[in-house]
TIMARMI-344237 format. One line per 5 residues: number of its first residue (from 1); their letters; for each residue x, y, z of N, C-alpha, C, O. Coordinates in Angstrom, 3 decimals, decimal comma. Last residue first. Example, Ala and Ser with C-alpha at 12.3 -4.5 7.8 and 13.67 -1.06 7.14 Angstrom:
2	SA	12,850 -2,250 7,080 13,670 -1,060 7,140 12,900 0,030 7,870 13,409 1,138 8,039; 13,190 -5,690 7,800 12,300 -4,500 7,800 13,200 -3,300 7,800 14,236 -3,319 8,465
//
This chain:
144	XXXXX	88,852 92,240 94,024 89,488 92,239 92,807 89,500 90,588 92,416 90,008 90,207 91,362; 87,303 93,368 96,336 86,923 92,991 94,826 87,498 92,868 93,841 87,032 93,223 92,758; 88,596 91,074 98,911 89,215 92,510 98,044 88,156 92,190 96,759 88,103 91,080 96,229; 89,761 88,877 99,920 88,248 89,130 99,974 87,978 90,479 99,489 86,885 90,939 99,820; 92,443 88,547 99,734 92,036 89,013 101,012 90,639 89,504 101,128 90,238 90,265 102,009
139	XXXXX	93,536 88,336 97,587 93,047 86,508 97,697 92,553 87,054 99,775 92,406 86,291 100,730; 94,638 90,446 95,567 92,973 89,558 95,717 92,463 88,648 96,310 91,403 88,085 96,037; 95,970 92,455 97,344 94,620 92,920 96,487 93,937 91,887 96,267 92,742 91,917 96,561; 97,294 90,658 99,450 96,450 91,939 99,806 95,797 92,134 98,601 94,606 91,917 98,825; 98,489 88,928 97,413 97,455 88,302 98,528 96,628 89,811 99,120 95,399 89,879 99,149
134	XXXXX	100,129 90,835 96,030 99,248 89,844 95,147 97,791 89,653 96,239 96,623 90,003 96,071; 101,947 91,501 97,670 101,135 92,416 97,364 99,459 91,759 96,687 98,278 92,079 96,822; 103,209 88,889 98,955 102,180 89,737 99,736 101,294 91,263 99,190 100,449 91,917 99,802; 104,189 88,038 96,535 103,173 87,249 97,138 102,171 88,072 97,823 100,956 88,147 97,636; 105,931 90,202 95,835 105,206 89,805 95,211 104,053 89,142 95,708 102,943 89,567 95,390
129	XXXXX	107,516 89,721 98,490 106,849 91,212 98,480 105,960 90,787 97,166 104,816 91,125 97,471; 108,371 87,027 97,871 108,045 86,977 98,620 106,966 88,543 98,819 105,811 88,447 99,237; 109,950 87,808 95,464 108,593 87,027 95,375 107,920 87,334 96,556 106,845 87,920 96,423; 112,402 89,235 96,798 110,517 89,817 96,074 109,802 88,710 95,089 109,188 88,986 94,058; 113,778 87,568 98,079 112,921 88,873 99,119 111,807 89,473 97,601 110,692 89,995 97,633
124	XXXXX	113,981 85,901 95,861 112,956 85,274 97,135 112,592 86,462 98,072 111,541 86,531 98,709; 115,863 87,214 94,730 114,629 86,577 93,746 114,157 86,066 94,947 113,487 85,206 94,376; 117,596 87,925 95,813 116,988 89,214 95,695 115,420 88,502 95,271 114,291 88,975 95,402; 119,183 85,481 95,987 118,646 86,566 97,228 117,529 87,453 96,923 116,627 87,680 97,728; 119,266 84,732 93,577 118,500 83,758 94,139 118,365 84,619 95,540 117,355 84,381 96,203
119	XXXXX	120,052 86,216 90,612 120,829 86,335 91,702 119,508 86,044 92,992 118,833 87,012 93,342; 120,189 86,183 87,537 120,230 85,172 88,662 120,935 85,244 90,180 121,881 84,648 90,695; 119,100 87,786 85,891 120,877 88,003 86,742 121,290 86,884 87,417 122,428 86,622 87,807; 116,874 86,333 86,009 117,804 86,928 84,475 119,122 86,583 84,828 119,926 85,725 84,465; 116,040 87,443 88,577 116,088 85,556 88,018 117,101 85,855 86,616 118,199 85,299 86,583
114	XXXXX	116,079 90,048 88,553 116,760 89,183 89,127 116,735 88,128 88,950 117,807 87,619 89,276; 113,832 90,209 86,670 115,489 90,817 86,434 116,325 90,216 86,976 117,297 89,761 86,373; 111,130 89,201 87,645 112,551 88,616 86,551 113,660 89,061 86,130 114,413 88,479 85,349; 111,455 90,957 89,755 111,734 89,488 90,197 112,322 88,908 88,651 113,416 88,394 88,422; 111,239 93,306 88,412 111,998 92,974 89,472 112,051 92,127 89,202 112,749 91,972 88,200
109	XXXXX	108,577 92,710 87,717 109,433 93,215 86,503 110,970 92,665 86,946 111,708 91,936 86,282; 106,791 92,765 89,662 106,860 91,475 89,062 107,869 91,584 87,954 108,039 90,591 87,246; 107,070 95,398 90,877 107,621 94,171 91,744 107,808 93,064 90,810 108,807 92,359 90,953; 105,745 97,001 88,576 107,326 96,844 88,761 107,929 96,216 89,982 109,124 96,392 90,218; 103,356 95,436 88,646 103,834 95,273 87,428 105,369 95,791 87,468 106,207 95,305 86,708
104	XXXXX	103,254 97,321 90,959 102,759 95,315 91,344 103,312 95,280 89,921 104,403 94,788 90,207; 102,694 99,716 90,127 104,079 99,004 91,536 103,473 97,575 91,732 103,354 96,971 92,798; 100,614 99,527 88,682 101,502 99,825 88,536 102,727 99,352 89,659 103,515 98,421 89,496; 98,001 99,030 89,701 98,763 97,484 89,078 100,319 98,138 89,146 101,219 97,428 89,595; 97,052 101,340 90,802 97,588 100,369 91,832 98,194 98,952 90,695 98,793 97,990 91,176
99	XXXXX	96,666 102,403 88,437 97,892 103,167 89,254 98,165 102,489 90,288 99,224 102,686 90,884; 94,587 101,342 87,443 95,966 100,899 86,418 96,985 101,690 87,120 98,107 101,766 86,621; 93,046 101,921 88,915 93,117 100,416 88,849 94,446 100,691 88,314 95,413 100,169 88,869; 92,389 104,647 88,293 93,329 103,857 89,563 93,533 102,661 89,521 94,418 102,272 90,284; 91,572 104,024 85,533 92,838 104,574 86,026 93,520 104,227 87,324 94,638 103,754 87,528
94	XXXXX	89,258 103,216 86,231 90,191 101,987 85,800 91,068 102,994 85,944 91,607 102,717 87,016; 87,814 104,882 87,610 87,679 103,813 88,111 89,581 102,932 87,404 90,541 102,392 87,954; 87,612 106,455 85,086 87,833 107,057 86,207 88,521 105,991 87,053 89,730 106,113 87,249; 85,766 104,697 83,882 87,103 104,983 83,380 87,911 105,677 84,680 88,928 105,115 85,088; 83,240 105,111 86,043 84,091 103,456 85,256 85,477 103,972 84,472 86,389 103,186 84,732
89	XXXXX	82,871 107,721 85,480 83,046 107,115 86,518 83,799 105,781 86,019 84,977 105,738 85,664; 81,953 107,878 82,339 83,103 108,760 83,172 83,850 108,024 84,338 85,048 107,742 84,317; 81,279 105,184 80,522 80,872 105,838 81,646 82,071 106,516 82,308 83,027 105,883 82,757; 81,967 103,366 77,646 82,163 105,175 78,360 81,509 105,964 79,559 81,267 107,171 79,533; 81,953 100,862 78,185 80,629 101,526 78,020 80,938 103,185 77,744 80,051 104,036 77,674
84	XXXXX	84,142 100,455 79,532 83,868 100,372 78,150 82,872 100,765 77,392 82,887 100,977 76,179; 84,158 101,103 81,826 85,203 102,227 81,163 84,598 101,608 79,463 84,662 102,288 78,439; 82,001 99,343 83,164 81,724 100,618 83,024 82,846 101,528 82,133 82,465 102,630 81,738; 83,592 96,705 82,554 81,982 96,880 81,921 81,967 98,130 81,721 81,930 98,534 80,559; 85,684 97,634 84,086 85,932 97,303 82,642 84,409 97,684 81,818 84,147 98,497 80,931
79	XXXXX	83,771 97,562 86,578 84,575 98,352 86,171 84,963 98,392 84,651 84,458 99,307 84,002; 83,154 94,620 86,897 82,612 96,407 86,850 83,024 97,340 86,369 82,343 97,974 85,564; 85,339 93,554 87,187 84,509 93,207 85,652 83,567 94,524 85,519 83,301 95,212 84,534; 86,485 94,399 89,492 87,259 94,834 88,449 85,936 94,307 87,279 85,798 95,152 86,395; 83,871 96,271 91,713 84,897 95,073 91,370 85,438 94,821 89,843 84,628 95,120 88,966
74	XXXXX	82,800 98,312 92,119 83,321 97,495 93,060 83,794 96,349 92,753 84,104 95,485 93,574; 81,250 99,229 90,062 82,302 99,884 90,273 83,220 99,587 91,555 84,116 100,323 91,969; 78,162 98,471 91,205 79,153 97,872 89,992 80,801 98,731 89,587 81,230 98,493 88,458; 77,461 100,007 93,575 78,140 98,557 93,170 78,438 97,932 92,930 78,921 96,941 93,479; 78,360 103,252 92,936 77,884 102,373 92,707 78,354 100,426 92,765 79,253 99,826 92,177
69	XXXXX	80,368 105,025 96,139 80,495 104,496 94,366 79,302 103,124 94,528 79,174 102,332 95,462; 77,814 106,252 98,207 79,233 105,942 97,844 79,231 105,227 96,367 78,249 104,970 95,672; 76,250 109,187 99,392 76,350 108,260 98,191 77,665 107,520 97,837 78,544 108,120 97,220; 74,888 110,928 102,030 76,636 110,013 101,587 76,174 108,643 100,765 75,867 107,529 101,190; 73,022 113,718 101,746 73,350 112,276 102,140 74,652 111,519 101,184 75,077 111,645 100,035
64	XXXXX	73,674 115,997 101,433 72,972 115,711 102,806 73,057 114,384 103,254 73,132 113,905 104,385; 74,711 116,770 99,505 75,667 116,712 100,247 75,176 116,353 101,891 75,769 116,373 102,969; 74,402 116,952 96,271 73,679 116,691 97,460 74,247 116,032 98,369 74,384 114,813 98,263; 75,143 119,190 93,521 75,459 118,356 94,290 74,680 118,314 95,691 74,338 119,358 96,247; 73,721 119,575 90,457 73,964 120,358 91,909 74,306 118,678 93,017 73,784 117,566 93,080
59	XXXXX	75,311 118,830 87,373 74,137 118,650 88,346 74,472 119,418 89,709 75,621 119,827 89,877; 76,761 119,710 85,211 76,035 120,986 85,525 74,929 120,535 86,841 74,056 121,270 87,302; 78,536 117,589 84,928 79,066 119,011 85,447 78,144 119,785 85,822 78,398 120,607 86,702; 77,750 115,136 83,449 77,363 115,200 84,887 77,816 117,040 85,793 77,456 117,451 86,896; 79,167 114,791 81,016 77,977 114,842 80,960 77,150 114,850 82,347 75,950 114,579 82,324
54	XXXXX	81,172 116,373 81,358 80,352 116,477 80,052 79,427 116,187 80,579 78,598 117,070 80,801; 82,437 115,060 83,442 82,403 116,630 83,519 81,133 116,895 82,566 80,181 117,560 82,973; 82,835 112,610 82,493 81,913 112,733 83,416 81,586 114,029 83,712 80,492 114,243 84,234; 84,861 113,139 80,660 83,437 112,720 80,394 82,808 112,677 81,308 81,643 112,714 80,911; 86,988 113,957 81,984 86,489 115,116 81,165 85,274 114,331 80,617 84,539 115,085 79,980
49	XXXXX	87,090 112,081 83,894 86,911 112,761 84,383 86,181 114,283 83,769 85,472 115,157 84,269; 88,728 110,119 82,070 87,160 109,977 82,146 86,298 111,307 83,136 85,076 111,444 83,079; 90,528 111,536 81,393 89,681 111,583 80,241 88,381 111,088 81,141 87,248 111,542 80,983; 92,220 111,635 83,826 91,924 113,057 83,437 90,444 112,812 81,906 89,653 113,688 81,558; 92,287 108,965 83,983 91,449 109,512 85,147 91,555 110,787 84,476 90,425 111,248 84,633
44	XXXXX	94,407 108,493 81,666 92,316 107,700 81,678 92,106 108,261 83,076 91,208 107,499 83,435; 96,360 110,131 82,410 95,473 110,023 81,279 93,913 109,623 80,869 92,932 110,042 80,255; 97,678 108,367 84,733 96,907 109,939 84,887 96,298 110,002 84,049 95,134 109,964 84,448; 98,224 105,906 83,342 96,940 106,071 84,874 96,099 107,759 84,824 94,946 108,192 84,847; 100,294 107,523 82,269 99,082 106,746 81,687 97,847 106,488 82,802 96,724 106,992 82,834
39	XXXXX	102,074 108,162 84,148 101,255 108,572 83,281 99,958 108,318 82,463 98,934 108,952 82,210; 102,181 105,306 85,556 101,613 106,689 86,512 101,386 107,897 85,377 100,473 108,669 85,669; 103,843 103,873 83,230 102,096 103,477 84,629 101,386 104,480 85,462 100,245 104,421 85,922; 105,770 105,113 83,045 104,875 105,482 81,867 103,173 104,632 82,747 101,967 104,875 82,727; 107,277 105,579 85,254 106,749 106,913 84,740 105,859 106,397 83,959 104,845 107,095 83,943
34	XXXXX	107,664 102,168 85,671 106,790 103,629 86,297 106,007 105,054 85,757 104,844 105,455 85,789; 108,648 101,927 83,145 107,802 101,526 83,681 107,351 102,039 84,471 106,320 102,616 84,126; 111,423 103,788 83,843 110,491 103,591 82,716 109,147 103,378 82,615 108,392 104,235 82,156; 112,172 101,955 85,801 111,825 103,667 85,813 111,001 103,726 85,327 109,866 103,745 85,803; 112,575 99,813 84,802 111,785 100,014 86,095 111,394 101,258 85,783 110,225 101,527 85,506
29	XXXXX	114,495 100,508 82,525 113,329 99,748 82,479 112,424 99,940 83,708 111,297 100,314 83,383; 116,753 101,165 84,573 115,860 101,808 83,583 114,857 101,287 83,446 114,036 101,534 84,329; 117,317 99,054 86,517 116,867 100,252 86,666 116,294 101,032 85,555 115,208 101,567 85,778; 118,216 97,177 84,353 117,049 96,672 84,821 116,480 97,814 85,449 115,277 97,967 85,236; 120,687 98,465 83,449 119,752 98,295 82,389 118,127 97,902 83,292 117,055 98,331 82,865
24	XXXXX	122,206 98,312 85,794 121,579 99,816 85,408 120,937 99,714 84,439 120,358 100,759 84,142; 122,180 95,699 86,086 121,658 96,724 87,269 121,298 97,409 86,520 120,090 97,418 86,284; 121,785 93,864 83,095 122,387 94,254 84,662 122,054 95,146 84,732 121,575 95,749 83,772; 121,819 91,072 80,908 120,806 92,001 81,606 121,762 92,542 82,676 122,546 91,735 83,176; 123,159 91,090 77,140 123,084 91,190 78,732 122,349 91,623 79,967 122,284 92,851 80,012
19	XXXXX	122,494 92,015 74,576 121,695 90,840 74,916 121,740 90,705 76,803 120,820 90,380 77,554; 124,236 94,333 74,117 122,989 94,094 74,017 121,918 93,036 74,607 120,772 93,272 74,993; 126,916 94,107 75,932 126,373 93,803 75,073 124,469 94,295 74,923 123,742 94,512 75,893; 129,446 93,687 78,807 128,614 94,137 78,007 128,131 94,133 76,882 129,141 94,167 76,180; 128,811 90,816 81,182 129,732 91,425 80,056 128,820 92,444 79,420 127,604 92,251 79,410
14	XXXXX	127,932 91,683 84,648 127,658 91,051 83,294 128,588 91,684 82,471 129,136 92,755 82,734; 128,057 91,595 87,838 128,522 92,491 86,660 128,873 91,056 85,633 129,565 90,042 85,718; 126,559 91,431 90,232 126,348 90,237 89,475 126,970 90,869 88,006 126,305 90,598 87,006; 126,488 93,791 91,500 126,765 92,505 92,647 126,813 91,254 91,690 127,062 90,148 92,168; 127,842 96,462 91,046 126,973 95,640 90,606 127,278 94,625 91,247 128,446 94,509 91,618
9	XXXXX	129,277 99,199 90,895 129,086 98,822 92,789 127,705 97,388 92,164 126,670 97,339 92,829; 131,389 99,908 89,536 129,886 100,683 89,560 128,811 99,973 90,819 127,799 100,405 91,371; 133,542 98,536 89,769 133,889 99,789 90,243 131,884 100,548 90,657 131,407 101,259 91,541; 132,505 96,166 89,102 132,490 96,124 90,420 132,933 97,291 90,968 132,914 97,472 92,186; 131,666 96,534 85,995 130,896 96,209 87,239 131,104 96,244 88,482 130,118 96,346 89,212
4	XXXX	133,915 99,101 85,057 133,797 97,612 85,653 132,846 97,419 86,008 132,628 98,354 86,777; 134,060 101,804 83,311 133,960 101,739 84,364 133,512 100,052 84,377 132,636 99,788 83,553; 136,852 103,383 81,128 135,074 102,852 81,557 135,506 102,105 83,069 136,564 101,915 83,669; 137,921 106,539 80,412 138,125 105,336 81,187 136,760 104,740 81,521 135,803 105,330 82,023
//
């Protein structure tokens, strides 16, 4: 016995097909998207981490004075500059970069699911969480 959109509790139950977007297709994809943004994030912080190991592992650390990340590693062209160069640190760097885009690439995934579905509630409570993630990383004097 299959199951209805409205037995499966969908607020906008689409016909089924390939071409259709709904709930439990747009949940996957999200998922999806996650796991593979937080893997992958993990990947370039475990590689640059095994290059900075290479070539920085054997220095003694100096713990008298508080060195914070270089000042080119403060803002995203820095950064890119430094993961492309192969600097450990600079890759290092872009992993988190690519673990904070991650839940901003599945808010903005959201919002077109719901425009898809067209369902004009859901599409203004996350633009709106869109806006405010957007405005906290760059338009709040943030090096991004």
């Amino acid at each position: 016995m299959t199951q209805t959109g409205a037995t499966r509790g969908l607020t906008n139950p689409q016909p089924s097909g390939n071409s259709s977007w709904n709930d439990q297709k747009i949940e996957d994809i999200v998922g999806n998207l996650l796991r593979i943004g937080v893997s992958l994030s993990a990947a370039v912080v475990v590689f640059g981490a095994i290059i900075y190991l290479t070539r920085h592992g054997g220095a003694r650390a100096d713990y008298h004075v508080f060195r914070g990340e270089p000042s080119e590693l403060k803002t995203l062209s820095g950064i890119l500059h430094s993961a492309f160069a192969f600097h450990g640190q600079g890759i290092i760097q872009l992993g988190l970069v690519l673990l904070i885009a991650t839940p901003v690439a599945r808010v903005a995934f959201a919002l077109w699911g719901f425009a898809a579905e067209r369902d004009r509630m859901y599409v203004i409570f996350t633009g709106v969480v869109l806006i405010v993630l957007l405005y906290s990383l760059l338009g709040s004097g943030s090096a991004f």
